[in-house]
Structures are given as structure tokens and as C-alpha cells.
N, C-alpha and C positions, 0 to 999 in steps of 0.2 A: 579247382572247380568253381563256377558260377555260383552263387550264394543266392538259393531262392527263396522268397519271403517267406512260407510255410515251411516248416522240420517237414511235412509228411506232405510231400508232394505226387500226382498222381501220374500216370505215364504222361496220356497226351499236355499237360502241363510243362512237362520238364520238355517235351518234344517242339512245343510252342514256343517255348525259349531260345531254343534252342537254335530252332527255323528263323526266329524273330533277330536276332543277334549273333547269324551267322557261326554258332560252334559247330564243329565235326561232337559225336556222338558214339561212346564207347560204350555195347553193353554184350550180355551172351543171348547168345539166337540158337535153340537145341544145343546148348552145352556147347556152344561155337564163340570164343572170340569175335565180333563186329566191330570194324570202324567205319562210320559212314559220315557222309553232309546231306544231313537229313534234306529233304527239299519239298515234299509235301505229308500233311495227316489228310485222311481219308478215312471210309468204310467200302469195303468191298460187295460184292453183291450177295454176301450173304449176311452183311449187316456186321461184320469184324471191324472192327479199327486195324488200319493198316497205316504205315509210313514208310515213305517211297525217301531213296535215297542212292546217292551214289557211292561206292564202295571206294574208300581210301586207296588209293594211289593203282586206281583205276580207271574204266571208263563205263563202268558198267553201272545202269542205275536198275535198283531191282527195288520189289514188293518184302515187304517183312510185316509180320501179324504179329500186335500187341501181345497175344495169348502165349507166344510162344519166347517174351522178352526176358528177362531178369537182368538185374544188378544195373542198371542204368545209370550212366555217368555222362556231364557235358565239362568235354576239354575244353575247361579257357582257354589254356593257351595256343588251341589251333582254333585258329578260323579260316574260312573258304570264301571264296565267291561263285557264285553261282553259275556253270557252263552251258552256254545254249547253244544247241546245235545249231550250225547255217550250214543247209541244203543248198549245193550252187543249182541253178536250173540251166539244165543243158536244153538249147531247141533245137 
């Protein structure tokens, strides 16, 4: 794991790292195993912290709310690069 300067580090911190230095992101979401590459922090429109991310060895990027996080880990040893979609345009 990444060794972050504070013992007591807060969610959107460790997610900031995270995003900053490319790790994938292991934590539980409703008692759910997650692996994602995280890709952005946010708040949603009710004012939540959210982190958008795409799901390990997928292609799906989905919404996850801080509230419902626990146990938070950044895999050093995997990092990702970041996939951006290219839409061909047909005329």
C-alpha cells in the first residue's frame, strides 16, 4: 500500500492520492468488495461526496458515495491509465 503522510487519513485524501498517482482502489461499498481506478471526487446534487470510477477489469464507470464506503485501501502495486472514450462521428 501507498504510505500516506498522516496515520489518520480522511476518505477524499486517500482518493486524491489515489487519482493523483494513478492507483486502482480497493474498499467495501454496502458490504461489497470494490475494485475501481478511481477517476474523479465530486458531490452530487444533494451535497454527498461521490467518486466516479471505473470497475476493475471492466468498462463500466459508475458513481459510489463516500457514506456508504469502509475499509479503504490503494493498491500500489496496480496502476492504470486512464481510458477515454473516442466517439468516431459518422456523416
Amino acid at each position: 500500500m501507498v504510505k500516506l503522510k498522516n496515520y489518520e487519513n480522511t476518505k477524499s485524501e486517500i482518493f486524491i492520492t489515489a487519482v493523483r498517482e494513478r492507483h486502482e482502489v480497493k474498499f467495501l461499498y454496502n458490504l461489497r468488495t470494490i475494485i475501481i481506478h478511481p477517476y474523479y471526487i465530486s458531490k452530487d446534487k444533494y451535497g454527498q461526496k461521490v467518486v466516479y470510477g471505473k470497475l476493475s477489469n471492466s468498462q463500466v464507470i459508475d458513481k459510489f458515495k463516500f457514506k456508504y464506503m469502509a475499509n479503504i485501501k490503494i493498491l500500489d502495486d496496480k496502476k492504470f491509465s486512464p481510458i477515454i472514450p473516442i466517439i468516431s462521428m459518422v456523416s
